[in-house]
N, CA and C of each residue as an Amber inpcrd file, in Angstrom:
protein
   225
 -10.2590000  81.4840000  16.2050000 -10.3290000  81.8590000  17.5960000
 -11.7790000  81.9740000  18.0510000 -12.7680000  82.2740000  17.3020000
 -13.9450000  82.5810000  17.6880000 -14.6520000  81.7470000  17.8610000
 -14.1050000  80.1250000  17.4080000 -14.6880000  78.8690000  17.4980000
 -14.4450000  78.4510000  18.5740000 -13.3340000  78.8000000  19.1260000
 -12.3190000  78.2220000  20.5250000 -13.5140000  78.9060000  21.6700000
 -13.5010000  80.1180000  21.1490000 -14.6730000  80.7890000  22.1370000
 -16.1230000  80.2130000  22.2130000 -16.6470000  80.0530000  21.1790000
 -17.8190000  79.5790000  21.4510000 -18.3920000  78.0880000  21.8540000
 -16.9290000  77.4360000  21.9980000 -17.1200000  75.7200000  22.3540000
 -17.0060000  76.0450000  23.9770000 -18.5970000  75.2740000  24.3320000
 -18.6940000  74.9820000  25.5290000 -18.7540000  73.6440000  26.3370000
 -18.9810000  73.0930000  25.3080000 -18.9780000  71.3970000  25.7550000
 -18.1870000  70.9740000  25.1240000 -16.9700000  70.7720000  24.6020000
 -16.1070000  69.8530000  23.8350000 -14.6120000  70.1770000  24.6420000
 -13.8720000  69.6510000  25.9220000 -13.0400000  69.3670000  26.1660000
 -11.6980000  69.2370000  26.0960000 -10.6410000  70.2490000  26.4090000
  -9.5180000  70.1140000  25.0220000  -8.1910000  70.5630000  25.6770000
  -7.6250000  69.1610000  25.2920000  -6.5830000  69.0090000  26.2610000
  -5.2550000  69.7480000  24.9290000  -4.5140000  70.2240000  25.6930000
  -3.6590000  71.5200000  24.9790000  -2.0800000  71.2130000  25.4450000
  -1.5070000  70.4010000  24.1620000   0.5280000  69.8350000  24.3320000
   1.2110000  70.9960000  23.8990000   2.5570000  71.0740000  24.3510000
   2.9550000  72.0450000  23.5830000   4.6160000  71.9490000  24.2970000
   5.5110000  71.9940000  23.4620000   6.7270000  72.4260000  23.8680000
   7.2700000  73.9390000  23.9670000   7.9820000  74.0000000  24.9270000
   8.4810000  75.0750000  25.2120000   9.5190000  75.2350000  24.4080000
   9.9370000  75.0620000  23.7050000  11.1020000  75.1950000  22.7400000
  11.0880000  75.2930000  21.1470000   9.6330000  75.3460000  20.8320000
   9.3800000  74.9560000  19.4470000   9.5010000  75.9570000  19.0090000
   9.8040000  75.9170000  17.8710000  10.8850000  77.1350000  17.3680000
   9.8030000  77.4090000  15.6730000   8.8070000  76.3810000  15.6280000
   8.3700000  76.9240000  14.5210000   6.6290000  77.3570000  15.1300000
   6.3030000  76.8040000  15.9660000   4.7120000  77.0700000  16.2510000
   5.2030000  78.1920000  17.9860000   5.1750000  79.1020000  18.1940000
   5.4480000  79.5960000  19.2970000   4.2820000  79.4750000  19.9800000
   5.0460000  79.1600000  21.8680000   4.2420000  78.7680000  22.6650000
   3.2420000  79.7400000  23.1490000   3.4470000  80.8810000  22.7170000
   2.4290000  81.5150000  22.4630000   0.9170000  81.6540000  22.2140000
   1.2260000  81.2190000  20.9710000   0.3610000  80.5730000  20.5110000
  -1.1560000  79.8250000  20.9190000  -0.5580000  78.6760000  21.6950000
  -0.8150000  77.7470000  22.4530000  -1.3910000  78.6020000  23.7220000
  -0.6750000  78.9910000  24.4440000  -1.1090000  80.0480000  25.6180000
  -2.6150000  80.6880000  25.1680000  -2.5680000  81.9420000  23.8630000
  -3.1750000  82.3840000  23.2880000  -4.9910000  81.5920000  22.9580000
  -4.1120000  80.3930000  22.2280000  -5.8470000  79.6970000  22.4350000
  -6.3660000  79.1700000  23.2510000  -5.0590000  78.3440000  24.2690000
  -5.7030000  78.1110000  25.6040000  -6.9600000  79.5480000  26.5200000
  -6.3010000  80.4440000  26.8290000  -7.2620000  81.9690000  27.5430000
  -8.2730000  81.9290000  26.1170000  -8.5230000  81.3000000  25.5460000
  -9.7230000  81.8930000  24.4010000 -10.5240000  80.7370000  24.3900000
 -10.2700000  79.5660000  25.0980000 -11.1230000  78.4950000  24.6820000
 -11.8760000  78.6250000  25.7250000 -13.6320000  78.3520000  25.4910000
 -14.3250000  78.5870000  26.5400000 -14.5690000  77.0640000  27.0740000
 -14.1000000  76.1310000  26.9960000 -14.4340000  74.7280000  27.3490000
 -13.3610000  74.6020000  28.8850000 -13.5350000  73.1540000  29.0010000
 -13.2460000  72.7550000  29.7940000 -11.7080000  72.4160000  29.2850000
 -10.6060000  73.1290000  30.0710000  -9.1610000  72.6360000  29.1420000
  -8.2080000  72.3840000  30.0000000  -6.8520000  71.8540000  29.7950000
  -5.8500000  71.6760000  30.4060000  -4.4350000  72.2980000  29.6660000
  -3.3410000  72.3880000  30.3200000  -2.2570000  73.0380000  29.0870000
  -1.2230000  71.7290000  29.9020000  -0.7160000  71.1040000  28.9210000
   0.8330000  70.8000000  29.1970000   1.6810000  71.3780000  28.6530000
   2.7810000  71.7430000  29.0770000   3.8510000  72.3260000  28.4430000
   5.2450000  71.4520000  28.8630000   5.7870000  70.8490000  27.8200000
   6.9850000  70.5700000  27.9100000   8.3350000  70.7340000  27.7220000
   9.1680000  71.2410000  28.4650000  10.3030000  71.9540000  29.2140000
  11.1910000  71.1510000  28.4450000  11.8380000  72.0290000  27.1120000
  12.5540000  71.4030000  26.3500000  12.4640000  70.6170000  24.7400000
  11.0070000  70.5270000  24.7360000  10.4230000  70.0800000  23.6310000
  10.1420000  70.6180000  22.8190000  11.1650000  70.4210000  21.3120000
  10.4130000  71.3100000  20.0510000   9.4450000  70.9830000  19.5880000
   8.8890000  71.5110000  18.1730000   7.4850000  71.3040000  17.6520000
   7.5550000  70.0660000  17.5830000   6.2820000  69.1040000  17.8050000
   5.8530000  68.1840000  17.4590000   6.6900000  66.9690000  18.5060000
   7.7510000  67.5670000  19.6290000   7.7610000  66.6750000  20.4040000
   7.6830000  66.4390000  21.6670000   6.3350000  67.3380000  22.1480000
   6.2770000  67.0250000  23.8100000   6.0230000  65.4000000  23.9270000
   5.6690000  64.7650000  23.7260000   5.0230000  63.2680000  23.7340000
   6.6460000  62.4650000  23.6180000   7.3990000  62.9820000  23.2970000
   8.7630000  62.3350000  23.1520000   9.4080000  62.6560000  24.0430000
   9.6750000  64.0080000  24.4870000  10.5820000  64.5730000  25.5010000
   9.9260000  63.8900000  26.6920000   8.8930000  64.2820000  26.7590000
   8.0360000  64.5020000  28.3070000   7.3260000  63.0020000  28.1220000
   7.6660000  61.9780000  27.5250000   6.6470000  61.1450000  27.5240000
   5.6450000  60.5070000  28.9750000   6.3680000  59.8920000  29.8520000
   5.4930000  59.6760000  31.2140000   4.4990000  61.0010000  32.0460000
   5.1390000  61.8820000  31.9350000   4.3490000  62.7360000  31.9130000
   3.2180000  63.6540000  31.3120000   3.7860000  63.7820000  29.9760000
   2.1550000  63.6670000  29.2790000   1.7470000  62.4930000  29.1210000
   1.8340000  61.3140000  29.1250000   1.0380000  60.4920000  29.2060000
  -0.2190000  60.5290000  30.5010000   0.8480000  60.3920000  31.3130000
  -0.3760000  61.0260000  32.7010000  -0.7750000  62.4460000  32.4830000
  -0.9190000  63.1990000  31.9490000  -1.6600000  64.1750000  32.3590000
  -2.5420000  64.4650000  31.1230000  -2.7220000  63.1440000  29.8230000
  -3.5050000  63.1690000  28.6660000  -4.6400000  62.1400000  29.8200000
  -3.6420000  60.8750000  29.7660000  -5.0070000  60.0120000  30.8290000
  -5.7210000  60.4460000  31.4310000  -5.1530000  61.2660000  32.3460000
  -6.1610000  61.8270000  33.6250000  -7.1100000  63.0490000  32.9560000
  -6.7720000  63.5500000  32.4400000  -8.0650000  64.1220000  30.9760000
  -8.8420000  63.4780000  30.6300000  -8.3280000  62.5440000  30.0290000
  -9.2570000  61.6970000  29.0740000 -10.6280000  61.0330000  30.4900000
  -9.4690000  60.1240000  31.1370000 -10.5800000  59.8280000  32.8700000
 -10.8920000  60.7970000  33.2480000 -10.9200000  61.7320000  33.5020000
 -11.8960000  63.2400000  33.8860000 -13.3300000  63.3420000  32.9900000
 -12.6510000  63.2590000  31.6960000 -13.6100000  63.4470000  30.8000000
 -14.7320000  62.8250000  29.4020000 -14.1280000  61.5280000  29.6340000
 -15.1420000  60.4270000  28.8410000 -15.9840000  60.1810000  30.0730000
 -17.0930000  59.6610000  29.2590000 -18.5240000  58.7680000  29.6540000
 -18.3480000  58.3410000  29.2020000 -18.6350000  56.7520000  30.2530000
 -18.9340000  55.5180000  29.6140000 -19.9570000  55.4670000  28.9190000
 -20.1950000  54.8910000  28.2590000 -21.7870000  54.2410000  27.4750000
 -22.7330000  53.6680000  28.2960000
């Protein structure tokens, strides 16, 4: 947690199902309010561990993209 806090430049986009029954969304919540960077939370409505990207796919897809385009530099 104290790493989450002290990152100020590293960007960090944050998945998570609402249903996961082994990592609680908690959790997730928890390091999201502790990360001092620049972050986003998806949460997907229905998705156990390890499958927001399955449940929610079009939608986290857009809302990883539009992260990622927010937050890369080009070269």
């Amino acid at each position: 947690m104290d790493a989450m806090r002290r990152n100020k430049n590293i960007p960090v986009f944050f998945a998570h199902g609402d249903a996961d029954d082994f990592v609680p969304v908690a959790m997730t919540r928890e390091n999201y309010a502790a990360c001092g960077a620049e972050k986003e939370l998806f949460l997907a409505p229905g998705a156990g561990h390890g499958l927001s990207y399955l449940v929610e796919r079009e939608r986290c897809e857009a809302a990883l993209l539009a992260f990622l385009r927010k937050h890369m530099h080009s070269a």
